[in-house]
N, C-alpha and C positions, 0 to 999 in steps of 0.2 A: 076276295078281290072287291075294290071299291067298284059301285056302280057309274056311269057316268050318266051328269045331274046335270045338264047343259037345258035351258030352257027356252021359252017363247020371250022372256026377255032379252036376248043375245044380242039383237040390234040395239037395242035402247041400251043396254051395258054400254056397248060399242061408240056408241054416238056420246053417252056421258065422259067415257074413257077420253074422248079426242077431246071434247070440250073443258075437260079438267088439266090438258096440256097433254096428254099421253103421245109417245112417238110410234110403237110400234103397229105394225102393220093390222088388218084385221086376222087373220091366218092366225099369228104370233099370240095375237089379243088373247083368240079362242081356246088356245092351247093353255095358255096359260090359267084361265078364267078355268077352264077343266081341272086341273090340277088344285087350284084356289078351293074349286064347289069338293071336288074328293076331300080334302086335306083337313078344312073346314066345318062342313055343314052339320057334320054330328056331332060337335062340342059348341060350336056358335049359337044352333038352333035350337038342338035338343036337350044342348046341358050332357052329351053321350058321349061321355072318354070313351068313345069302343077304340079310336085312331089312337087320340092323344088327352093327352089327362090335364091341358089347360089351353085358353084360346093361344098363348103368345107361343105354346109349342108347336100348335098348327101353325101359325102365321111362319116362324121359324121352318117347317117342315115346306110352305110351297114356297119360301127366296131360298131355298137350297135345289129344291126338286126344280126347281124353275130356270134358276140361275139367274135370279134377279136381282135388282138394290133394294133397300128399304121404302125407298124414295117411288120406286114402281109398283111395289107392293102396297102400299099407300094409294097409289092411283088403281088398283087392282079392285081392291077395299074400298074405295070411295065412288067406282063408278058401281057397284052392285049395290052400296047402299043408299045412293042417291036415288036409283030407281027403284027398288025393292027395300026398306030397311032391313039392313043384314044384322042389326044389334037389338 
């Protein structure tokens, strides 16, 4: 079971996400941004196929587990790495 990796950055996510155009709500944001850090963090950060055996498979793994567009997945991606670099 993935752990959940939700951090002290969540507001500043939050606030990059609206100011890069983002529509959904904060609630929606978060859940999502959950699903993003599980999906993600061990092959973005640590180079750790333990999930998935490349970045674009995770990326693929949270616009399905999400049910999102590319296009918000992108904004998903861009408010974590604006505040934290995620790459």
């Amino acid at each position: 079971m993935k752990e959940n990796r939700l951090t002290l950055f969540d507001d500043e996510y939050f606030n990059s996400y609206k100011k890069l155009g983002g529509k959904k709500n904060k609630s929606r944001y978060m859940k999502i941004l959950e699903i993003f850090f599980n999906e993600t963090l061990d092959i973005f950060i640590d180079g750790n196929p333990l999930y998935h055996d490349s970045r674009e498979e995770a990326l693929e793994a949270v616009k399905k587990e999400a049910k999102i567009t590319y296009e918000e997945l992108d904004l998903i991606f861009e408010s974590v790495d604006d505040v934290t670099a995620y790459t």
